[in-house]
C-alpha positions as CSV (number, residue, x, y, z in Angstrom):
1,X,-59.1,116.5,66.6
2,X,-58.2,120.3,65.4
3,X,-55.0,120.8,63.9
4,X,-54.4,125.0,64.8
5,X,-53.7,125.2,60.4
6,X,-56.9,124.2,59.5
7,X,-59.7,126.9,59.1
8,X,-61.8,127.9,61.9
9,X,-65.1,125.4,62.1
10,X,-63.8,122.8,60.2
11,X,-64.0,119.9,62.1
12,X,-61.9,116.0,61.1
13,X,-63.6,112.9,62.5
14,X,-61.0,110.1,61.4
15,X,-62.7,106.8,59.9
16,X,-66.3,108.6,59.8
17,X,-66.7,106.4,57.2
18,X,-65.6,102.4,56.7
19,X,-64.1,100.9,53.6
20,X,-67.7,99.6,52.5
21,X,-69.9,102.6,53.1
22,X,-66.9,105.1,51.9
23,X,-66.8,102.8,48.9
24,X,-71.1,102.3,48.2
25,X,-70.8,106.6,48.5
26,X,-68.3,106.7,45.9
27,X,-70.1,104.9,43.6
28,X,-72.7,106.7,43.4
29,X,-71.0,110.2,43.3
30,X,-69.0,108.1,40.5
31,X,-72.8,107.4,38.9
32,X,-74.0,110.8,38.9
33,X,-74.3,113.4,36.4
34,X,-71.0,116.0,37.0
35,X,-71.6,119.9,35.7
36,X,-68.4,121.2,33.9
37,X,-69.2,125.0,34.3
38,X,-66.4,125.6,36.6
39,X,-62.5,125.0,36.2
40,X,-63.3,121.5,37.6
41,X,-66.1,118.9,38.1
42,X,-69.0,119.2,40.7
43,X,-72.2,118.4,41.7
44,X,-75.0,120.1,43.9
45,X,-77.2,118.8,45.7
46,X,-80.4,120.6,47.6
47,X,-79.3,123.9,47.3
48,X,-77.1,125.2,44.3
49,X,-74.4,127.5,44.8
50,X,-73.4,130.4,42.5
51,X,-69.6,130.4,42.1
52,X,-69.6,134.1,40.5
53,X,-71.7,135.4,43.5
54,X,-70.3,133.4,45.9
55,X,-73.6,132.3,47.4
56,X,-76.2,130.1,47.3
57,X,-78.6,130.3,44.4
58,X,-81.9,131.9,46.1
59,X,-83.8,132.0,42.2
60,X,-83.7,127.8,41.9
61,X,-86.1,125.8,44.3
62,X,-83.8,123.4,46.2
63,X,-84.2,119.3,45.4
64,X,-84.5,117.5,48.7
65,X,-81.5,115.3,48.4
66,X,-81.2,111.8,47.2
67,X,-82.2,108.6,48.7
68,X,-78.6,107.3,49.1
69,X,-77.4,110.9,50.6
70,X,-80.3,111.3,53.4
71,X,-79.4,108.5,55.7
72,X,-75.2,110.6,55.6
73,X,-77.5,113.5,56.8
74,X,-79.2,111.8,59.4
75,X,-76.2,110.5,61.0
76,X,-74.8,113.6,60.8
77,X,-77.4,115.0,62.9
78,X,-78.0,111.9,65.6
79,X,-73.9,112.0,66.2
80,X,-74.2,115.9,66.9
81,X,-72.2,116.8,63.6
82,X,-74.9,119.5,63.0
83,X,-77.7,120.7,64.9
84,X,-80.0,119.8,62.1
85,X,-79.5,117.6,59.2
86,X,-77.6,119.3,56.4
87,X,-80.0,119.9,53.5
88,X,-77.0,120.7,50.6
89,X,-73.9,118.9,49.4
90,X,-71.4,120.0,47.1
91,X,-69.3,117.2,45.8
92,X,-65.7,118.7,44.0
93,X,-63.6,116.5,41.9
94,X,-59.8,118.0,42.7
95,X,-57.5,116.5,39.6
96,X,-53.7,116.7,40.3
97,X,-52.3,120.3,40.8
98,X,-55.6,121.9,41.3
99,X,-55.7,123.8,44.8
100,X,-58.3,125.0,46.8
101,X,-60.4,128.0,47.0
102,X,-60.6,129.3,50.7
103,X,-63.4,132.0,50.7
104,X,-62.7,134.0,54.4
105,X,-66.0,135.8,55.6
């Protein structure tokens, strides 16, 4: 599905994920340690990403990322999502009135 508003490459698949693996993800984003340095609450995974560059961090060896992550990235990769499975996550916790940051390159 592509909606002609949303940002070029973005890409919707509707229920990618059911009530009890959407819900076992959540708990463990809801279980992990969130950084604060930015006007809201995130956390990185495999490669870091430098919000006042606007890039990834190339000075901090990248993690490979956690056991309950991997088997997301596999699928991801199997199903054609990407041609290789993704090796970073960021995770952003929106509260309430908070917008989005669309970055055009």
């Amino acid at each position: 599905m592509r909606d002609e508003a949303w940002p070029q490459g973005l890409h919707y698949v509707s229920d990618y994920l059911d009530v009890t693996g959407g819900g076992a993800l959540l708990a463990q984003v809801d279980a992990a340690e969130w950084s604060t340095t930015i006007s809201r609450r995130v956390q990185h995974y495999g490669l870091e990403y430098d919000y006042r560059r606007a890039a990834m961090r190339e000075d901090v060896e990248p993690e490979p990322l956690p056991g309950w992550l991997a088997p997301l990235a596999s699928r991801l990769e199997r199903e054609g999502h990407f041609a290789r499975a993704p090796d970073q996550v960021i995770v952003n916790e929106y509260e309430q009135g908070q917008g989005l940051s669309l970055i055009h390159i």
